[in-house]
N, C-alpha and C positions, 0 to 999 in steps of 0.2 A: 451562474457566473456572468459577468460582465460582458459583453463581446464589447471590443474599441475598433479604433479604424486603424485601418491596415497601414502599417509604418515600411519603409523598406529595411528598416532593422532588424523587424522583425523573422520569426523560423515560422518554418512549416507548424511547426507544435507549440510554440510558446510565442508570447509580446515582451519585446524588450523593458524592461526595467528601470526608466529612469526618477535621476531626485534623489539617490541616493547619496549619504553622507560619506565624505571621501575616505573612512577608515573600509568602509563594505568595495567601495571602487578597490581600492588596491588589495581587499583579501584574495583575491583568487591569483594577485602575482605575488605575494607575501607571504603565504602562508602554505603554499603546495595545491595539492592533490585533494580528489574527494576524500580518498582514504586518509589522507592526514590531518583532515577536520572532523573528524566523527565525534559525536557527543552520544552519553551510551545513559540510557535512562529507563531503571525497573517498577512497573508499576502491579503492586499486588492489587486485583480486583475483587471486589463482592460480590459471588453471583446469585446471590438471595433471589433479587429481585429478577434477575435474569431469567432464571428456573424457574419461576412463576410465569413469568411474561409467557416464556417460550413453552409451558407446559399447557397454559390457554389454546396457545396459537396451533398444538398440534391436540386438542381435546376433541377437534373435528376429522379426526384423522387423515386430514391430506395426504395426496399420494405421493409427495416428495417431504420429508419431514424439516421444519424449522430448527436448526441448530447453532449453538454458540458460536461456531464460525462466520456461520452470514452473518448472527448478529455483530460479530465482530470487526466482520468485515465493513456491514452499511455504517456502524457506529465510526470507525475509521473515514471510511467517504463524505460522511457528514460531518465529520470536525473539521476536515479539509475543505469542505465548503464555506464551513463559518470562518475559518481560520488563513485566510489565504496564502499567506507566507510559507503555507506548508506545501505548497503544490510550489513553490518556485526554484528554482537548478540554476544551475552555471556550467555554462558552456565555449569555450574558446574565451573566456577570462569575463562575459557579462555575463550579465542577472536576467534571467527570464520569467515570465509566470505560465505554466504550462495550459495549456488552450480547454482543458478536460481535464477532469478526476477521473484518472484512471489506477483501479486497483486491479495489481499481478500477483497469481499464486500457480503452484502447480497441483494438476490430479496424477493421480497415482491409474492408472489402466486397470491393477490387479495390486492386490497387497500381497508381495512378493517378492523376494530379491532380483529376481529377473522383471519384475513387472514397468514397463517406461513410463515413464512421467511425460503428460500435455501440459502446454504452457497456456495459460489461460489469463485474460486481460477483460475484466467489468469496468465499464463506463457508465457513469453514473449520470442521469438526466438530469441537471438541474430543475428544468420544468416540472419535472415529471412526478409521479406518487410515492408513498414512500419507501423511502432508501432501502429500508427491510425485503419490500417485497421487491424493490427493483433488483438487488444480490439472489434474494430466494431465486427467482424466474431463472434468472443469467445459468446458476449454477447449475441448474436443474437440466437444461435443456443442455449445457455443456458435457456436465458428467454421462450423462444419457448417451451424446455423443461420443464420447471419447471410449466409455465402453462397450458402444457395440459397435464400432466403426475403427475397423484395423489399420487405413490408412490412417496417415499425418495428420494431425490436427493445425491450421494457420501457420504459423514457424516451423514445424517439425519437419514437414517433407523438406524444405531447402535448407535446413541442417543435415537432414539424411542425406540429403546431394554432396553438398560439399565435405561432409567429413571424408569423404574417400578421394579428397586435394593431397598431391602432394608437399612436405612439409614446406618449401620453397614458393608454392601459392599460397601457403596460410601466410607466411609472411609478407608476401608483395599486397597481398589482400588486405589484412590488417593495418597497415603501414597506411593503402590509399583511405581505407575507410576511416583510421583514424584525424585524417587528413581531411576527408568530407565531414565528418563530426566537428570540428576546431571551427571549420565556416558555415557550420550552419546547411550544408549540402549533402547532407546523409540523406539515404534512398528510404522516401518514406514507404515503399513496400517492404524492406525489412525492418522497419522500426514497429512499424506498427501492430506486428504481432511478440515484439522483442519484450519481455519483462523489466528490463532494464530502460525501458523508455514507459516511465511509468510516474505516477505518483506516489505510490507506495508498494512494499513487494512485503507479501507476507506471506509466513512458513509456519504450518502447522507441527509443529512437533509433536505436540500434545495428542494429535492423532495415529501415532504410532508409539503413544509411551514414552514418549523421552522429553528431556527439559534440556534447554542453554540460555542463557540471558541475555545472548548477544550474538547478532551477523554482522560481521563486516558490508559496507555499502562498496560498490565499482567503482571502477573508474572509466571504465567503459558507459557507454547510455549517459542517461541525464537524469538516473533517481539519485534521489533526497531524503528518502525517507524508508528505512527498513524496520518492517513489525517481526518479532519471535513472538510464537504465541507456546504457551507451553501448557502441562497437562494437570489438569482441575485436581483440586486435593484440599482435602479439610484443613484450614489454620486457626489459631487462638486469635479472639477478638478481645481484647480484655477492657473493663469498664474502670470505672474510679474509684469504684470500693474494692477493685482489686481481683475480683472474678473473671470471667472469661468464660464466652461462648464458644463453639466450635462451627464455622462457618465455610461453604463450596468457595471456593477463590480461582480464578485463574492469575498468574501472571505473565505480563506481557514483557518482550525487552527492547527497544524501544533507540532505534538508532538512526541519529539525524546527522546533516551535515551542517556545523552549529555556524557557517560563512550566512544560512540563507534568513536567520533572524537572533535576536538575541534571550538569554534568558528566561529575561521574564515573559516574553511573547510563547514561550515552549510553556513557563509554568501556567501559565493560561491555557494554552490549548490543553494540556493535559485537565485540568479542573472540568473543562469542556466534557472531553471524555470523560470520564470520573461519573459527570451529571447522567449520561446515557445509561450506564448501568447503575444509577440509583434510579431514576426516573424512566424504564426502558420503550415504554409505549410513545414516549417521545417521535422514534422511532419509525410511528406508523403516520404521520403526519406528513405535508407535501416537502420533498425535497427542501424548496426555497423556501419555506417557513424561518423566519427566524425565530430562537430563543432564549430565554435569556440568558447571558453569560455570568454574571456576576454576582 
């Protein structure tokens, strides 16, 4: 990613956004809220290719195994690379480009109705090798963590602090924080383990059996971009003569805030994605590689 010079416009997290055409200026006083600009878009995937790549990848039997979710995840972080409109938010009524690709998801402690969920936030190096393995590492040493270490994980202990506020601090509290949010003066110690100050937040469904097509995005934070990933299952592929294979699919649901670019820039990035799970060793390649889009 680009680093520019430092503007006094600019936030701890993001570079203000200028140039743009004055229908995108007036959308964030025009049209509401993050939540009333959601665009909701499902994309069935082929994981042919996938299951091969990744059945390679663990043919050496690593001690942490390579799974559709990391791939799912680097394949996310690198369209956001190539795609930059996708990492940008609005905030106190501008356009930002967020400073980092940052992908938020939660772990689960224990598969268990009782079991708490870590909040967990990978930052992708642009410089650095590929997206695959930089996800694989991240989650590996995370979950490792988060299962045998009974404290808090980054956010969690100073949510465990203050949920025992009473209801009249949650209010004076929220009220100022939303207030440091509008200007750009929110405490980057709690942002920075917060899900919600992210690039994209994605929810495995699929890892406990269940499917939905769609999350709602906040309005709290400054994400832009919400993944549902849901659970693998055979679909009809069918050809011209009428036939039809039966093929692993996942799909994804797929919800942006449609203020931060238009149409055809989403139907692009999606082809983008598309390309990773037909082409998945793509993948293994240095972050900043580019390829080709079209």
């Amino acid at each position: 990613m680009e680093k520019r010079k430092k503007s006094w416009a600019d936030r701890w997290d993001g570079y203000r956004i200028r140039g743009l055409d004055p229908v995108h200026v007036m959308m964030p006083y025009m049209f509401g809220s993050r939540i009333e600009n959601e665009a909701v878009l499902g994309e069935v995937l082929d994981l042919t290719e996938v299951d091969k790549y990744l059945a390679a990848k663990n043919a050496g039997n690593p001690e942490f195994k390579y799974t559709w979710f990391h791939f799912i995840a680097a394949a996310i972080a690198k369209t956001i690379l190539l795609r930059p409109k996708m990492n940008y938010f609005i905030a106190g009524g501008h356009y930002f480009e967020r400073k980092q690709i940052e992908i938020a998801f939660n772990v689960k402690r224990q598969f268990s109705d009782e079991g708490e969920e870590a909040m967990a936030k990978f930052v992708l190096d642009p410089e650095g090798g590929s997206p695959l393995e930089q996800v694989h590492d991240y989650v590996h040493k995370f979950v490792t963590k988060v299962r045998s270490d009974a404290s808090g994980v980054g956010v969690d202990d100073a949510l465990k602090f203050i949920s025992h506020f009473p209801r009249f601090a949650w209010r004076i509290m929220m009220w100022t924080l939303r207030k440091l949010e509008y200007y750009g003066l929110y405490p980057k110690s709690l942002a920075k383990d917060d899900p919600t100050y992210s690039s994209a937040y994605l929810t495995n469904l699929g890892s406990i059996k269940m499917n939905a097509d769609y999350h709602h995005l906040f309005n709290c934070g400054t994400i832009s971009f919400f993944v549902t990933i849901g659970e693998k299952k055979l679909r009809p592929f069918f050809k011209e003569d009428g036939s039809y294979e039966l093929r692993n699919t996942i799909k994804l649901g797929l919800t942006v805030d449609e203020r931060i670019a238009d149409g055809y820039y989403f139907a692009k990035t999606l082809r983008i994605l598309r390309k990773f799970f037909a082409q998945p060793e793509l993948l293994d390649r240095p972050a900043a590689e580019l390829i080709e889009t079209d």
